[in-house]
C-alpha positions as CSV (number, residue, x, y, z in Angstrom):
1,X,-33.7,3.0,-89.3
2,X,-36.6,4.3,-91.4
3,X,-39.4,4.5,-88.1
4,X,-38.3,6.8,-85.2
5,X,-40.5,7.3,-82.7
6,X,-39.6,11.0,-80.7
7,X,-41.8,11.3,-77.3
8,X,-42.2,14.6,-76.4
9,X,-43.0,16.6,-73.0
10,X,-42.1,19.9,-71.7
11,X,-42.3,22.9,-73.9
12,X,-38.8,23.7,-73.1
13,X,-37.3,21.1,-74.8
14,X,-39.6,19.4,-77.4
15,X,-39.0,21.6,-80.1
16,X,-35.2,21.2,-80.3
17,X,-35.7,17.3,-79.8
18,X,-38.5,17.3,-83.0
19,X,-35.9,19.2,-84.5
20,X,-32.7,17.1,-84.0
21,X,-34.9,14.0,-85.0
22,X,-36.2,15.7,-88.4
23,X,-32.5,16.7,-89.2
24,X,-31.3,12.8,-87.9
25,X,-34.3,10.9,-89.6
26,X,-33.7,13.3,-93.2
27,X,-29.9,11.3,-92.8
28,X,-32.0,7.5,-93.2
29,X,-34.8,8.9,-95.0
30,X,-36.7,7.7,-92.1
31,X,-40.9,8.4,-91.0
32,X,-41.1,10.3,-87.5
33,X,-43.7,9.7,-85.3
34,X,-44.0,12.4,-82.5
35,X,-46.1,11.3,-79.1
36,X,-46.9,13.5,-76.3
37,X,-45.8,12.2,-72.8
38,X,-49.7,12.9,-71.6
39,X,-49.8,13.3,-68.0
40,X,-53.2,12.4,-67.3
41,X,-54.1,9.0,-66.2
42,X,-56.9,7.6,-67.2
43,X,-59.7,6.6,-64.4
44,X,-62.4,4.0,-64.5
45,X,-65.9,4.7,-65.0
46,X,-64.2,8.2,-67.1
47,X,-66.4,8.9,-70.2
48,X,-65.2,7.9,-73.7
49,X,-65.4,11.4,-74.9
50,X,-63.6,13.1,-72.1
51,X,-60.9,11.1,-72.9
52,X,-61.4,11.4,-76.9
53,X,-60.5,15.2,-76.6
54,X,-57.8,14.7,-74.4
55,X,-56.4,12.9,-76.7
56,X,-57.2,15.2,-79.5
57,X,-55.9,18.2,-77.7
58,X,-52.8,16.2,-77.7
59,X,-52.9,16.0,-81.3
60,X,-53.4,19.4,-81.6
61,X,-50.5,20.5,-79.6
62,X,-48.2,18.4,-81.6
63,X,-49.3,19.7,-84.6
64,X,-49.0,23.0,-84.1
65,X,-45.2,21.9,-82.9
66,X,-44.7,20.5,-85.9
67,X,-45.6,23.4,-87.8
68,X,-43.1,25.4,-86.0
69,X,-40.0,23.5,-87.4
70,X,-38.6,23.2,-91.8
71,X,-39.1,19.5,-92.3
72,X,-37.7,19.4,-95.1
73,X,-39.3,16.9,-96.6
74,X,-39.2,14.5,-93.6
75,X,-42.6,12.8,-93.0
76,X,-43.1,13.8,-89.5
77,X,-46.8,11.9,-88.2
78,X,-49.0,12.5,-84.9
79,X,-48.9,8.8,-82.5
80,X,-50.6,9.1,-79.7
81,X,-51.4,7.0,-77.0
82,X,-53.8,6.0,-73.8
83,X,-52.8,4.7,-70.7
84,X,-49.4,3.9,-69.3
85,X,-46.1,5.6,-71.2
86,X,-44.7,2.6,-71.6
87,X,-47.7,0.1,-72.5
88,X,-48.3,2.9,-75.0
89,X,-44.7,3.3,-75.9
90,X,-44.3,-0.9,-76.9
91,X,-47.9,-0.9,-78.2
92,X,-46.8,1.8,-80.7
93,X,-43.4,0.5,-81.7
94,X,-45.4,-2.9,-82.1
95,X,-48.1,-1.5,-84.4
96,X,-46.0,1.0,-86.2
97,X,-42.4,-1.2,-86.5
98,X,-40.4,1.5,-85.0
99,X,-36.7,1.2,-85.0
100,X,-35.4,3.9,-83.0
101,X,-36.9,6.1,-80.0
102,X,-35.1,9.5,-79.9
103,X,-35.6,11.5,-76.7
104,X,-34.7,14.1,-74.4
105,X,-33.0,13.3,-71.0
106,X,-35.7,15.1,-69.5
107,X,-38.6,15.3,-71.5
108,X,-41.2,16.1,-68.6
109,X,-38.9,16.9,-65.4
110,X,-37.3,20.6,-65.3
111,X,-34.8,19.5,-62.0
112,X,-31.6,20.7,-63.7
113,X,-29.5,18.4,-61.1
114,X,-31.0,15.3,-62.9
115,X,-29.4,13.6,-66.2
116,X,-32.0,11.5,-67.0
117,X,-35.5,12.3,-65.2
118,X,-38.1,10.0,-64.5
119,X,-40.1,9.6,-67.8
120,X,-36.9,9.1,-69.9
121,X,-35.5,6.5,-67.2
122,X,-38.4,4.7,-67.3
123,X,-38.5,4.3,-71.5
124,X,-34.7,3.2,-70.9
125,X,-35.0,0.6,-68.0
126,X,-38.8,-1.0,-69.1
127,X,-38.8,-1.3,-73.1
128,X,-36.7,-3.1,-75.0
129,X,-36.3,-0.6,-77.7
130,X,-32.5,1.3,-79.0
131,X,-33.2,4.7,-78.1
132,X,-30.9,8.1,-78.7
133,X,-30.9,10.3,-76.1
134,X,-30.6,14.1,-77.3
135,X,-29.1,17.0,-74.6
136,X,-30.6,19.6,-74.3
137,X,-28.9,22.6,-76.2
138,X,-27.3,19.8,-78.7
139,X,-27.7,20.8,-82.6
140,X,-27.3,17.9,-84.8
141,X,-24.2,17.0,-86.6
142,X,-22.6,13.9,-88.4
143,X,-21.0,11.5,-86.4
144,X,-17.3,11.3,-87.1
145,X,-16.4,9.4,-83.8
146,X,-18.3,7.1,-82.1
147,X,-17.5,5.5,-78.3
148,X,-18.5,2.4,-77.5
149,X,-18.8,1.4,-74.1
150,X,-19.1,-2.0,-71.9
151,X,-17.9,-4.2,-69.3
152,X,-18.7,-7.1,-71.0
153,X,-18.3,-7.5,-74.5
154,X,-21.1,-10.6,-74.8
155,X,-23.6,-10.3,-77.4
156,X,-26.5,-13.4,-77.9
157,X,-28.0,-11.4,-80.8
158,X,-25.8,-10.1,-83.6
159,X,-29.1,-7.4,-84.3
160,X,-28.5,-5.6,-81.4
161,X,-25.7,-3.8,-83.0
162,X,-28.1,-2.7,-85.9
163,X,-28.8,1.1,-85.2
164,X,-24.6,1.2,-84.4
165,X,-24.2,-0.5,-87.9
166,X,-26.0,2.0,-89.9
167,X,-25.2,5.0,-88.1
168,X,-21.3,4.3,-88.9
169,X,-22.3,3.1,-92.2
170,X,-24.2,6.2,-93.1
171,X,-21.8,8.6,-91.6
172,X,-18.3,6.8,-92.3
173,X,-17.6,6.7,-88.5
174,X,-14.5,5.6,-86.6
175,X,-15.9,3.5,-83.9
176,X,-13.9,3.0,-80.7
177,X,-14.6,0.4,-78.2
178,X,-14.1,1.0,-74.5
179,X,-14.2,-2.1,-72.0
180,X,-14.7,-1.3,-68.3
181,X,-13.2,-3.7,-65.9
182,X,-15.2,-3.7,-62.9
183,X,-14.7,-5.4,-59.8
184,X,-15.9,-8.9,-60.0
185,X,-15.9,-9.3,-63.3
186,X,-15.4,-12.9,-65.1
187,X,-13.2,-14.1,-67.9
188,X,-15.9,-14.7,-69.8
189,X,-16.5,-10.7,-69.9
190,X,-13.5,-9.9,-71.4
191,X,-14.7,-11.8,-74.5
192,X,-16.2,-9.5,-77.1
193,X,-17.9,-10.4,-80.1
194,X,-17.1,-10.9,-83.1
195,X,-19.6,-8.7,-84.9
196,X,-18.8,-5.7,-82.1
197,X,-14.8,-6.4,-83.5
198,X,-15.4,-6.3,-86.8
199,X,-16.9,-2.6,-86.8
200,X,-13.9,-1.3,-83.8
201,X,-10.7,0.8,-85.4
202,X,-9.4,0.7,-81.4
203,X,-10.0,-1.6,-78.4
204,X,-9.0,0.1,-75.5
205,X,-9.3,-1.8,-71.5
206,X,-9.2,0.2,-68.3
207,X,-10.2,-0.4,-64.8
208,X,-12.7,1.8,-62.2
209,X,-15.1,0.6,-59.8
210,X,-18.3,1.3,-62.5
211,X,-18.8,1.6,-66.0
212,X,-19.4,5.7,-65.4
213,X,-15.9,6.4,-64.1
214,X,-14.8,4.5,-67.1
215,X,-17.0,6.8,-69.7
216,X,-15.9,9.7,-67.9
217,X,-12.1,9.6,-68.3
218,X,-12.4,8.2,-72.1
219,X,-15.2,11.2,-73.1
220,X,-13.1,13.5,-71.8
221,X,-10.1,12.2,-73.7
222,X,-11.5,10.9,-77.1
223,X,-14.2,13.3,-77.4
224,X,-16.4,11.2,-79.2
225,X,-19.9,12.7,-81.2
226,X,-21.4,10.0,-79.7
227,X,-21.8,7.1,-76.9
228,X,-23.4,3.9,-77.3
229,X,-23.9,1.5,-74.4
230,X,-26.0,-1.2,-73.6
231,X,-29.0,-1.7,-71.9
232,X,-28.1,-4.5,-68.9
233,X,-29.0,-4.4,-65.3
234,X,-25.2,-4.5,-64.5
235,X,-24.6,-2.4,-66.9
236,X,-24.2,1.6,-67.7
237,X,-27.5,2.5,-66.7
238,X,-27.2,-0.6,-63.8
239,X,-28.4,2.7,-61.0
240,X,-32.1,2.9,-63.5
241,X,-32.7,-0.6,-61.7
242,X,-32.5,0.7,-58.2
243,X,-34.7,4.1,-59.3
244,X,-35.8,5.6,-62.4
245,X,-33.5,8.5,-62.6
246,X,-29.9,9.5,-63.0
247,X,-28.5,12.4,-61.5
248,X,-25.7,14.5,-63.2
249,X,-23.3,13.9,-60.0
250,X,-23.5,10.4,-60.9
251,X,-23.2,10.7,-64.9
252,X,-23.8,13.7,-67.3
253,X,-23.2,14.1,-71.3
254,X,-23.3,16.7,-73.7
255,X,-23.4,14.6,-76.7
256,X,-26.5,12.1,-77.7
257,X,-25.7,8.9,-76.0
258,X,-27.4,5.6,-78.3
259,X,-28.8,2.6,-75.9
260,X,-29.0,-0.4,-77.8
261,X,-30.9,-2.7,-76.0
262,X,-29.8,-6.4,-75.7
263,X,-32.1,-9.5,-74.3
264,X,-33.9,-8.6,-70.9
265,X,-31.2,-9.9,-68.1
């Protein structure tokens, strides 16, 4: 992971997000690129150089952000953007190779009953790009323990596993893998790859109606320094299909949870 990409939003939280990616990227002696979730929409007709200092008042502000924080030596870069968050998110990680978004649950939204607010939802459910999610409040620290979470352990692409790899590599992890029996799953679930089984230290199977009540009991139980799931319509984040937003009655977390992200299904 040497390209993160850190989209930032409300004042609240953007400075301990910059801040948990510096002290995360300084780990992979990775490049950080930190964009501003703009709220402004561009409109037809608009002239170039309104939007030209729109943009470079977004600059601005993340620069003077930036100066606020010890980078340590971590190259930390300005990306912005125009348009829609997520044209601008995949034209970015297109042009600039990123490997790993890191954001904040909420980055824009302030509605403390949500998990994951709208802008963050939307970057989870409509790219196709591993991201870390960071609570708010959440200081970074090694990973020791890492839970892996599924209800169907098929992988087409050995790759997606790639940001797991290196974090376990780079940290000496213990990863454990959780499979969620749901209702109406198929034989063909309980099948998990090879490449998933050669990283695992402990397979462990339950049953719940959902993936969530499966996480719940085994977060509670393993306290893990972080989740990873995986980015499927019927999968953990299956409810980001229906709307763009989790609330914390349905699933909540106080450690970063990874989404790798397989094919589009």
């Amino acid at each position: 992971m040497k390209k993160i990409l850190v989209p930032v939003g409300n004042p609240e939280s953007a400075l301990e997000t910059l801040k948990y990616a510096v002290s995360f990227g300084a780990e992979f002696k990775a490049e950080i690129y930190a964009m501003e979730v703009l709220t402004k929409t561009s409109r037809a007709g608009e002239l170039s150089n309104v939007k030209e200092k729109f943009v470079e008042s977004s600059k601005e502000r993340l620069r003077e952000l930036i100066g606020q924080i010890d980078t340590g030596g971590v190259d930390v870069k300005v990306a912005t953007y125009q348009g829609d968050l997520v044209d601008g998110l995949n034209n970015l990680t297109a042009e600039l190779d990123i490997d790993l978004i890191l954001v904040a649950p909420r980055s824009v939204e302030i509605d403390e009953e949500l998990y994951l607010g709208n802008t963050t939802g939307r970057i989870i459910k409509r790219t196709n790009i591993p991201t870390l999610i960071v609570p708010k409040g959440c200081s970074f620290k090694p990973y020791k323990t890492i839970l892996t979470a599924f209800r169907s352990g098929i992988l087409k692409r050995k790759r997606v596993l790639k940001p797991l790899v290196a974090i376990q590599e780079k940290f000496g992890a213990t990863v454990n893998l959780l499979m969620v029996k749901t209702p109406n799953y198929t034989d063909d679930d309980l099948k998990i790859n090879t490449a998933l089984m050669d990283i695992a230290s402990q397979v462990t199977m339950t049953e719940h109606a959902n993936t969530y009540l499966g996480v719940l009991e085994h977060l509670q139980s393993q306290q893990p320094d972080l989740l990873t799931v995986f980015r499927r319509k019927r999968g953990f984040f299956n409810a980001l299909w229906e709307k763009n937003t989790i609330q914390k009655s349905e699933f909540s977390a106080r450690i970063p949870v990874l989404v790798l992200s397989v094919k589009k299904d």
